[in-house]
PLY file of the C-alpha trace (Angstrom):
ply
format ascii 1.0
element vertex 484
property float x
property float y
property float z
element edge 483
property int vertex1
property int vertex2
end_header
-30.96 -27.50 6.53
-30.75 -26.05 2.88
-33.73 -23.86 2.02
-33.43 -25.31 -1.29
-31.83 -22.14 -3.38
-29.22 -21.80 -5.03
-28.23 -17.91 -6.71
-31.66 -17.67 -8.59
-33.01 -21.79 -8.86
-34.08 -24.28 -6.52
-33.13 -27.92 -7.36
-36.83 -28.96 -8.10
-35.91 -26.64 -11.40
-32.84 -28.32 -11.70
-34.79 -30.88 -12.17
-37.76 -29.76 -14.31
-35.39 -28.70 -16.57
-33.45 -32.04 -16.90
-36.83 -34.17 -17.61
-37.15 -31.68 -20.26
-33.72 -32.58 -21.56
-35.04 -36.36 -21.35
-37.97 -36.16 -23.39
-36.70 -34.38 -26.15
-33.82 -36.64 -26.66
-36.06 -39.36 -25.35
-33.44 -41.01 -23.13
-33.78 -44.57 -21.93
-34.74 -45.18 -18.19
-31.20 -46.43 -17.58
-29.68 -43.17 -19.32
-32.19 -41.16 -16.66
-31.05 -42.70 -13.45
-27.28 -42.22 -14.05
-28.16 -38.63 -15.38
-30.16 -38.21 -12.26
-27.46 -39.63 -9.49
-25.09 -37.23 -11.63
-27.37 -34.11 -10.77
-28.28 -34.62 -7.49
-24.02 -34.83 -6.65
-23.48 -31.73 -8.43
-26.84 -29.68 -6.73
-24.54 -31.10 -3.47
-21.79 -29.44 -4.76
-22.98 -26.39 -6.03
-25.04 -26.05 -2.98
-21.39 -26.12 -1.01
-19.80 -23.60 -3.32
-23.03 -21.21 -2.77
-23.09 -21.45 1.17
-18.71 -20.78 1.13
-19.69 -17.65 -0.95
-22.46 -16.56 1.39
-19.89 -17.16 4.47
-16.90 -15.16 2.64
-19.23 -12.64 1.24
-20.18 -12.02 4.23
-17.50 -11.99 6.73
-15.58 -9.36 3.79
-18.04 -7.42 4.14
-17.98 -7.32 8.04
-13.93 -7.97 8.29
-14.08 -11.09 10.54
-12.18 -13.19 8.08
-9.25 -14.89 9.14
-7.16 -13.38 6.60
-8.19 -9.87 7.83
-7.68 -11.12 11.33
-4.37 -12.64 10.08
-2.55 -8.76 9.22
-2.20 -8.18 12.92
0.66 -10.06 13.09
2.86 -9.89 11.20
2.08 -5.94 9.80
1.07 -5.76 6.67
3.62 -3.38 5.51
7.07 -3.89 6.80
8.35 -1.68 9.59
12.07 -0.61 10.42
10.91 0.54 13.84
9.05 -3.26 14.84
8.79 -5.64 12.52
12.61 -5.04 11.16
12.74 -6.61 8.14
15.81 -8.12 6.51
15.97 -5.07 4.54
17.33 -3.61 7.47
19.83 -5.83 7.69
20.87 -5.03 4.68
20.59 -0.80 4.52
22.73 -1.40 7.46
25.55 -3.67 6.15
26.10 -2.08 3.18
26.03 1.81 5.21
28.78 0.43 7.54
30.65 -0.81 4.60
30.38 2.51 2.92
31.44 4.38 5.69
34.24 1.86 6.27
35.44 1.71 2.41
35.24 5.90 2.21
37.26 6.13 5.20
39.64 3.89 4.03
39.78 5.87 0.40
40.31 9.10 2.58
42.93 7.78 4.33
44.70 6.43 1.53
45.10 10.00 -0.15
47.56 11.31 2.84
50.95 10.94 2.04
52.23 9.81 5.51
49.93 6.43 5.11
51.34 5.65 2.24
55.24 6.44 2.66
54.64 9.49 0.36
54.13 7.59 -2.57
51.83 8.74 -5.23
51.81 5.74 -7.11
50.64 3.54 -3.84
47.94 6.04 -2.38
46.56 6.21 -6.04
45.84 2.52 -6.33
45.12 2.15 -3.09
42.42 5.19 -2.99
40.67 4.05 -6.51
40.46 0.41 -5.25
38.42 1.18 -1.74
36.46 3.99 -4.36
35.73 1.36 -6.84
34.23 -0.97 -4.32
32.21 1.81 -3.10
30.27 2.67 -5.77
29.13 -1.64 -6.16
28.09 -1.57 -2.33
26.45 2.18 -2.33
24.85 1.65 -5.72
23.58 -1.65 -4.24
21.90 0.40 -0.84
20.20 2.67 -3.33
19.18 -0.40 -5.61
17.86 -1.77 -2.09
16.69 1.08 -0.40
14.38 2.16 -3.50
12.92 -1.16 -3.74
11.88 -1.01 -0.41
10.49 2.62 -1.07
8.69 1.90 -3.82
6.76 -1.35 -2.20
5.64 1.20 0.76
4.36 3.70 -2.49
2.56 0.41 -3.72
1.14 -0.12 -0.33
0.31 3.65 0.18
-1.43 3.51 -3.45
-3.53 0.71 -2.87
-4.75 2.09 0.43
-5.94 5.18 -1.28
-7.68 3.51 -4.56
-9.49 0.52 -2.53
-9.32 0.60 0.98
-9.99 4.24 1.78
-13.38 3.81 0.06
-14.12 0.99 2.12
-13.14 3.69 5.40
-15.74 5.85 3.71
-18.42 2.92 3.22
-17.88 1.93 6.88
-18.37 5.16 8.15
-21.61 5.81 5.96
-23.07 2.59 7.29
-22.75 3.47 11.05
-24.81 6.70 10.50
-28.23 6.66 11.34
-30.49 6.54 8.56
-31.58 10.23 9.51
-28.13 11.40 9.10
-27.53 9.44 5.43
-30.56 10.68 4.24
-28.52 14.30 4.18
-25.93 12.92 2.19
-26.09 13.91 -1.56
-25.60 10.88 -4.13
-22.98 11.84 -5.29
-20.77 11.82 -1.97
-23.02 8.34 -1.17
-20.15 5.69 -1.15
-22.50 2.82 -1.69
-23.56 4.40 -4.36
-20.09 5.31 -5.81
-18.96 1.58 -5.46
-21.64 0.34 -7.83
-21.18 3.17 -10.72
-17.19 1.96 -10.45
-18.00 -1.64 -10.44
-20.51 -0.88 -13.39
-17.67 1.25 -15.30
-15.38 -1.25 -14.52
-17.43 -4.37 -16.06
-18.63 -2.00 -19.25
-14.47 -1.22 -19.66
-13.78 -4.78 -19.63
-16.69 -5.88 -22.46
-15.29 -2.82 -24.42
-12.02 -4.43 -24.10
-12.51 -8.39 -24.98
-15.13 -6.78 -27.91
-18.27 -8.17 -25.58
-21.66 -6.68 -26.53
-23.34 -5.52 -23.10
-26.09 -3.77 -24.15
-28.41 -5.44 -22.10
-26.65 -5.29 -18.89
-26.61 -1.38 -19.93
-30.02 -0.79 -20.69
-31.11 -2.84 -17.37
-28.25 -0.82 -15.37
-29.49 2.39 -16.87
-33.17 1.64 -16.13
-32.48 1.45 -12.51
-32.83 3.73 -9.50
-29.91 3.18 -7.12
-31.83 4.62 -4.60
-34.92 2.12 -4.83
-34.62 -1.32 -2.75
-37.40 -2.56 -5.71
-35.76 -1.74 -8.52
-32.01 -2.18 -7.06
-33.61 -6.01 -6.38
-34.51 -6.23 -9.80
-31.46 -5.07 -11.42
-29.20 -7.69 -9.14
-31.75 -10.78 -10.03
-31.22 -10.12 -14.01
-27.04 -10.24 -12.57
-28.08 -13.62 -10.88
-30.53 -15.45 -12.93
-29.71 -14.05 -16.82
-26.47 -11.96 -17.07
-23.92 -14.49 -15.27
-25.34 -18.01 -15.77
-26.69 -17.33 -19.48
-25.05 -14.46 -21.59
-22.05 -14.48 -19.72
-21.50 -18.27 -18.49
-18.18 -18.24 -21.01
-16.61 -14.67 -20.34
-14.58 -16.02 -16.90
-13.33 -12.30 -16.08
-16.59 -10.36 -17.08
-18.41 -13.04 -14.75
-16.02 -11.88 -12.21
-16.87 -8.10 -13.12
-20.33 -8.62 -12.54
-19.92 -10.73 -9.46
-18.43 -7.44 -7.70
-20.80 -5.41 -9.63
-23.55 -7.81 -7.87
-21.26 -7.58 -3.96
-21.77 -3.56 -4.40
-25.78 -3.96 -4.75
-25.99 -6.05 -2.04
-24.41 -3.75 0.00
-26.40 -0.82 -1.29
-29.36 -2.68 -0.99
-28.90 -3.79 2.70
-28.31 -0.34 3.71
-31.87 0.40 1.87
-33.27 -2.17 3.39
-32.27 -0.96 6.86
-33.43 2.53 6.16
-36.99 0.85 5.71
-36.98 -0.53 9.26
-35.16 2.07 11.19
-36.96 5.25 9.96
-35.71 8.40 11.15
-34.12 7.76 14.74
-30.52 8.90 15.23
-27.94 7.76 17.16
-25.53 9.80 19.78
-22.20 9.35 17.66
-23.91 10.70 14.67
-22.32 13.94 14.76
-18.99 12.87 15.55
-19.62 9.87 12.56
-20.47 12.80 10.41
-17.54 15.05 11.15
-15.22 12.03 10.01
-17.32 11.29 6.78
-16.79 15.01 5.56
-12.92 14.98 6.42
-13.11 11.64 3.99
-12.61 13.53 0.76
-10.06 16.36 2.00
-7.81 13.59 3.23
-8.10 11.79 0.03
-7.28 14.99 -1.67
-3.86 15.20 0.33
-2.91 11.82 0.25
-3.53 11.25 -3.60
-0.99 14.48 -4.07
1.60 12.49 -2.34
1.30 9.40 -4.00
4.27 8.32 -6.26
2.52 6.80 -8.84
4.93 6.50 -12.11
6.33 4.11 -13.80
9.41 2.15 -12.13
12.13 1.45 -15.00
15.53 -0.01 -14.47
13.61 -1.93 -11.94
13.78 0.26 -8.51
13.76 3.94 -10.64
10.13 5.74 -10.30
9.86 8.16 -12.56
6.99 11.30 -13.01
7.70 12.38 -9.51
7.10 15.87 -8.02
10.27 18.08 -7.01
9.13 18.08 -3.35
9.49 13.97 -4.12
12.56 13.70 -5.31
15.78 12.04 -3.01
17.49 15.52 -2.83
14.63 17.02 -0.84
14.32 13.40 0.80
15.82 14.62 4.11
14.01 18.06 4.54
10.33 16.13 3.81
11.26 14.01 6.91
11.93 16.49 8.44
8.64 18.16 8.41
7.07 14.70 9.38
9.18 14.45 12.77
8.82 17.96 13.82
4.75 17.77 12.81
4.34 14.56 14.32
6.25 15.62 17.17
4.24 18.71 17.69
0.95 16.78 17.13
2.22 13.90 19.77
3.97 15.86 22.37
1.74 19.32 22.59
-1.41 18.35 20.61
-0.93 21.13 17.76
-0.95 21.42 14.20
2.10 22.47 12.36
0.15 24.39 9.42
2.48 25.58 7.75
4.11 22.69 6.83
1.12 20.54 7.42
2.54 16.76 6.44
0.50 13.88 4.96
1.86 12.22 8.17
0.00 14.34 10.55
-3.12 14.16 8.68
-3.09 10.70 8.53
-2.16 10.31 12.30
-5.21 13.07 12.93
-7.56 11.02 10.86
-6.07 8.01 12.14
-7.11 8.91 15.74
-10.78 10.23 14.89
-11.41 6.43 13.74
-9.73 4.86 16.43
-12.14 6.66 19.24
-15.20 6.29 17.06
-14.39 2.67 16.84
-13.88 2.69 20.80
-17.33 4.14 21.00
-19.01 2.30 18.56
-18.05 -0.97 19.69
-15.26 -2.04 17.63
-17.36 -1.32 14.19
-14.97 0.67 13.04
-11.79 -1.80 14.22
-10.32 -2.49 10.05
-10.15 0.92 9.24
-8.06 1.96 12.22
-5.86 -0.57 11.62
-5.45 0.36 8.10
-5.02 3.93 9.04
-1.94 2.91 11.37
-0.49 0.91 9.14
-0.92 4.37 6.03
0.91 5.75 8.45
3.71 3.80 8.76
3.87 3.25 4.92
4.01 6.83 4.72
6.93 7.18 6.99
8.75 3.94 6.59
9.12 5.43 2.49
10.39 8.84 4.40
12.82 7.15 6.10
14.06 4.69 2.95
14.51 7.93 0.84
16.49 9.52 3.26
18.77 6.34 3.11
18.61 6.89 -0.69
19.99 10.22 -0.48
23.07 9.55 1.81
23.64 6.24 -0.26
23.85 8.78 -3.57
26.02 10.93 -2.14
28.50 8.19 -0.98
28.19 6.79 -4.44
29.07 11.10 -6.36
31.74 11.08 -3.73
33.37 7.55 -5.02
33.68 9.11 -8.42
35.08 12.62 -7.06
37.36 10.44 -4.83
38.46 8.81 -8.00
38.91 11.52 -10.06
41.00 13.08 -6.90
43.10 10.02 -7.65
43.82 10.28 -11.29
44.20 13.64 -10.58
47.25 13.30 -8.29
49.04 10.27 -10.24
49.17 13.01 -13.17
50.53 15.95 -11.13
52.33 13.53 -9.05
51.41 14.81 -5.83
49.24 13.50 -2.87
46.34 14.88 -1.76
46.90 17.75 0.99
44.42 20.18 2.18
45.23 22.24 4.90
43.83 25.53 5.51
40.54 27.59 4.46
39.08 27.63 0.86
40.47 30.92 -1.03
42.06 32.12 -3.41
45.53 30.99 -1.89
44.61 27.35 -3.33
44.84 26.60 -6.91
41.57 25.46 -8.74
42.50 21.61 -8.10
43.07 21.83 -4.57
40.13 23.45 -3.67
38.86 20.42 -5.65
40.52 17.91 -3.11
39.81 20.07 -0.09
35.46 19.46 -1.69
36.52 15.67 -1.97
38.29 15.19 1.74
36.10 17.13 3.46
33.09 16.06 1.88
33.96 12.51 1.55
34.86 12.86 5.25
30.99 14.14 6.20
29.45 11.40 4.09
31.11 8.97 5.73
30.72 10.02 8.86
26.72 10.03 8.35
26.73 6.90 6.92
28.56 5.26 9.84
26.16 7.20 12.42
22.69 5.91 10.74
24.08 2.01 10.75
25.16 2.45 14.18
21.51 3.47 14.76
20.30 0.58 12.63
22.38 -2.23 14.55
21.02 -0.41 17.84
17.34 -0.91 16.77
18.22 -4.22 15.71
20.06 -4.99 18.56
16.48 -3.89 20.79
14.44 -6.11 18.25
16.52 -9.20 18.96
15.85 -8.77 22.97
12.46 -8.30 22.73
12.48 -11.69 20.57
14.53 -13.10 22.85
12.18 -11.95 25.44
9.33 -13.16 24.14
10.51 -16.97 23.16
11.57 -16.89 27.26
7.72 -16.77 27.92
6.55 -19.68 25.60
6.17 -22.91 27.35
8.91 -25.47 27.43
0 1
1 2
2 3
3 4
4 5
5 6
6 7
7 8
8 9
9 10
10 11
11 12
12 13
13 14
14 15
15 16
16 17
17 18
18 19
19 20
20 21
21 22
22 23
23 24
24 25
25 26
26 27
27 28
28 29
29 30
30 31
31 32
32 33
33 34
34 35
35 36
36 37
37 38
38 39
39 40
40 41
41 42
42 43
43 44
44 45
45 46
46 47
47 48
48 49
49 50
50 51
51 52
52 53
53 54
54 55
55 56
56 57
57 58
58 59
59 60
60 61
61 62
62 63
63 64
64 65
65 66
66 67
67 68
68 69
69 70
70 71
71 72
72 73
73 74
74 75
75 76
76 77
77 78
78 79
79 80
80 81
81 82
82 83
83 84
84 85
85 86
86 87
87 88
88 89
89 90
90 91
91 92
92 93
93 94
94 95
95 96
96 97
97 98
98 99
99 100
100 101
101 102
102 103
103 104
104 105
105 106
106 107
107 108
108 109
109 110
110 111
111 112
112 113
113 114
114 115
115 116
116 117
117 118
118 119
119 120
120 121
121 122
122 123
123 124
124 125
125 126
126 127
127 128
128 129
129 130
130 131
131 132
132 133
133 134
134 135
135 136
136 137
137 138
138 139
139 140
140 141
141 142
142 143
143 144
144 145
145 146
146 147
147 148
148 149
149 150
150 151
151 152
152 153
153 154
154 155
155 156
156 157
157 158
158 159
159 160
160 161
161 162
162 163
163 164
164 165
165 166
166 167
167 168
168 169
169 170
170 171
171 172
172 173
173 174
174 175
175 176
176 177
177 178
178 179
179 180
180 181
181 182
182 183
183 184
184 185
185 186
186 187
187 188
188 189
189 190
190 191
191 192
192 193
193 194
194 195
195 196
196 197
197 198
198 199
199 200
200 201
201 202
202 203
203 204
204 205
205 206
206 207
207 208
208 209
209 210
210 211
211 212
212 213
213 214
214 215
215 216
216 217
217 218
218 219
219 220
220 221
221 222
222 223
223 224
224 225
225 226
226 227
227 228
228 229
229 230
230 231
231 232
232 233
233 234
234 235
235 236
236 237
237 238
238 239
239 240
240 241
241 242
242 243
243 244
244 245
245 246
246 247
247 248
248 249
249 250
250 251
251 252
252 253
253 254
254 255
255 256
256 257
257 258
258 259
259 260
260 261
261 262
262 263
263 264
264 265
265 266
266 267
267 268
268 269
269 270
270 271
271 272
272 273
273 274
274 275
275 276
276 277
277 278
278 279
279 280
280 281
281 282
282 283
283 284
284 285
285 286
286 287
287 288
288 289
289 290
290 291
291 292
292 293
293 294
294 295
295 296
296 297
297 298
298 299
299 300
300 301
301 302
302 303
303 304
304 305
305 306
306 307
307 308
308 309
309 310
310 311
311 312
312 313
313 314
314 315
315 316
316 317
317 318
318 319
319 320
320 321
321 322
322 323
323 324
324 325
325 326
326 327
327 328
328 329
329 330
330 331
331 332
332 333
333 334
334 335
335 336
336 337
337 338
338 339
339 340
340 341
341 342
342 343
343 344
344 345
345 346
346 347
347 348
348 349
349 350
350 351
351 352
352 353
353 354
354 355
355 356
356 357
357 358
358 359
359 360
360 361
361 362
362 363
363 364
364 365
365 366
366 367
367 368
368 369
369 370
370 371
371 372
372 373
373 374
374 375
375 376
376 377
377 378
378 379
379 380
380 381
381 382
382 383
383 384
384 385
385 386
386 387
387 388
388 389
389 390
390 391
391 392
392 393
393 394
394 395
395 396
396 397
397 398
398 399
399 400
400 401
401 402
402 403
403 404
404 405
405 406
406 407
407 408
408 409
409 410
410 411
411 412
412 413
413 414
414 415
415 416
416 417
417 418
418 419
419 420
420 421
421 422
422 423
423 424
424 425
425 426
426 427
427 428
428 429
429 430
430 431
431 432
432 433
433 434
434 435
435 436
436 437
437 438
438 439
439 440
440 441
441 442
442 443
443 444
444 445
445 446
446 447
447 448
448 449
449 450
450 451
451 452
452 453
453 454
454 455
455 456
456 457
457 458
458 459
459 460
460 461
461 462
462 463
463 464
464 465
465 466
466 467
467 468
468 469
469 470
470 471
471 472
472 473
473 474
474 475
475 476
476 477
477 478
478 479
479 480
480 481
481 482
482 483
């Protein structure tokens, strides 16, 4: 049954209130029934509205909602390694064409193809190059769209959900153990100043006076369940229903702002109870709450976090980000995560965001093994950081092979015009030197380096129809084992 509240009023105010209304308009008896029915529906209603936010309120806050149940299948990022998206697909089709069109435009510039004539291996060789450039510009178009949604992902994780890592490991301390933590490392406590800076960012913007909310916000003591109470009652009973009842998004401000003193305060309230006992993970616990800020340190220097123009072009990225490094930084990932998989050691020189996301990554998952599952959202999210962080690795790389095949389309034109004007086809026989004129050391860089590109192209959408190919038996695999 309903205890009869609702945020900060029972319904016998509701009522008071509304006999209030009726003698100082000094409705008839009629006007007071229908008035009456009318309230008692909406208490019903509001009533239903306050016990949904209690249940999602509270299953957030513990990650037993079905939504967070819901990103174990499928991932929450996409994955070229399980999930294969159709992006896949499509880095594949359009490498195979690439590597299929260059060939052709190789081919085209000998002489014995084309009966020796100039005039036919030109045309020929600029067509297959012109078609080139549409389908490797579209890979890259492709490729850094996919890129830039694992950035968004990777982003996110670090701004909102590694906080909520940190909160979750605070909370499974012992209160003996958070008592040594300094306020300003106290994640509780950080949530509420952001939600607070947040909410006085947005009055500033819509030209809202908050000066009460400031002055009751600045009169209390975050570390006081009395005053913390007090502070979240004004939110309840005077900020949101009264000053604020019109301002829709700085309602919504201070309904986080309130989420983040409940938490707080249930974590003060605990502290009461518990007193100073500790519990046998607490060192471990610990341990993982101080590698919490180091870890954000690393991963926030290898966000991408700049504009996009043109639509799939980020801009404002470091050198060690850029596509022409793209295949050296993965690199580094395999060979640390190799290392770090196959012989348990750290590759510190190089020292990749990779590894120290699969290192933290594993510190959660046995504390969450040990702790009974407590810990169960923030492994997940740490696997699926990690896969972000490699899938973008891997689409990069793609980037960089699609850009060359797309500077080797012009150079293969330009080898074209080239020979229409001298008249000659394109030979190149022999070693590099001095022997060879200036052009046809030119069309020995174009063969042979149209030749490589190719070649690589055609090698990594092999590998991509193989992994498909494996993805489609295991689905085929898996529908076999449904019942008929």
């Amino acid at each position: 049954e309903s205890d009869g509240t609702l945020f900060s009023t029972t319904k016998e105010e509701w009522e008071h209130d509304v006999k209030r209304l009726f003698e100082m308009s000094k409705a008839s008896a009629e006007m007071q029934d229908i008035v009456m029915e009318y309230i008692d529906r909406a208490y019903r209603v509001a009533e239903i509205l306050h016990r949904s936010y209690l249940l999602a309120r509270d299953e957030h806050i513990e990650g037993k909602r079905f939504s967070s149940e819901a990103e174990n299948e499928p991932k929450s990022t996409d994955s070229l390694f399980s999930s294969f998206p159709v992006e896949a697909q499509l880095f594949a089709g359009g490498l195979e064409l690439s590597a299929i069109l260059g060939a052709a435009a190789l081919s085209s510039t000998q002489g014995s193809i084309t009966g020796n004539s100039v005039k036919t291996a030109v045309g020929i060789t600029i067509e297959f190059a012109l078609l080139n450039i549409a389908i490797s510009f579209g890979t890259m178009t492709n490729v850094s769209r996919y890129v830039n949604r694992q950035e968004e992902f990777r982003t996110d994780f670090c701004r909102t959900k590694l906080l909520g890592l940190e909160r979750m490991l605070f909370k499974v301390l012992s209160s003996s153990k958070r008592s040594e933590i300094d306020d300003d490392s106290n994640p509780l406590i950080k949530q509420v100043k952001t939600a607070y800076d947040n909410f006085s960012k947005g009055a500033t913007y819509y030209d809202t006076n908050f000066d009460e909310v400031k002055a009751s916000y600045e009169s209390t003591h975050l570390k006081d369940l009395k005053s913390l109470e007090a502070f979240m009652e004004d939110v309840t009973s005077n900020f949101i229903p009264k000053i604020y009842q019109k301002e829709a998004y700085l309602k919504d401000m201070l309904v986080k702002l309130y989420a983040a003193c409940l938490e707080l305060a249930e974590v003060l309230e605990n502290d009461e109870h518990t007193g100073q006992e500790s519990y046998i993970e607490d060192e471990a616990t610990y341990a993982a709450f101080r590698r919490v800020p180091k870890f954000t340190k690393h991963l926030e220097n290898t966000l991408q976090t700049g504009p996009i123009v043109h639509g799939f072009i980020r801009k404002n990225k470091r050198m060690s980000q850029w596509a022409i490094f793209a295949p050296i930084r993965l690199l580094f990932f395999v060979i640390g995560n190799f290392l770090l998989k196959g012989f348990s050691l750290r590759c510190f020189f190089i020292d990749p965001i990779s590894t120290e996301i699969k290192i933290m990554g594993g510190v959660v998952t046995a504390l969450n093994a040990s702790l009974g599952n407590t810990l169960k959202k923030g492994a997940y999210d740490l696997r699926e950081l990690f896969h972000a962080t490699m899938e973008s690795a891997i689409g990069l790389t793609l980037f960089f092979v699609a850009m060359w095949v797309f500077i080797f389309s012009f150079l293969i034109i330009a080898n074209g015009i080239g020979s229409a004007i001298r008249n000659e086809n394109t030979t190149c026989q022999g070693q590099l030197g001095s022997e060879k004129d200036g052009y046809q050391n030119f069309q020995c860089v174009v063969v042979e380096g149209g030749a490589i590109i190719s070649t690589i192209s055609g090698l990594i959408a092999l590998s991509f129809f193989i992994r498909m190919f494996r993805h489609q038996r295991k689905v085929v695999r898996a529908i076999n084992y449904l019942p008929s």
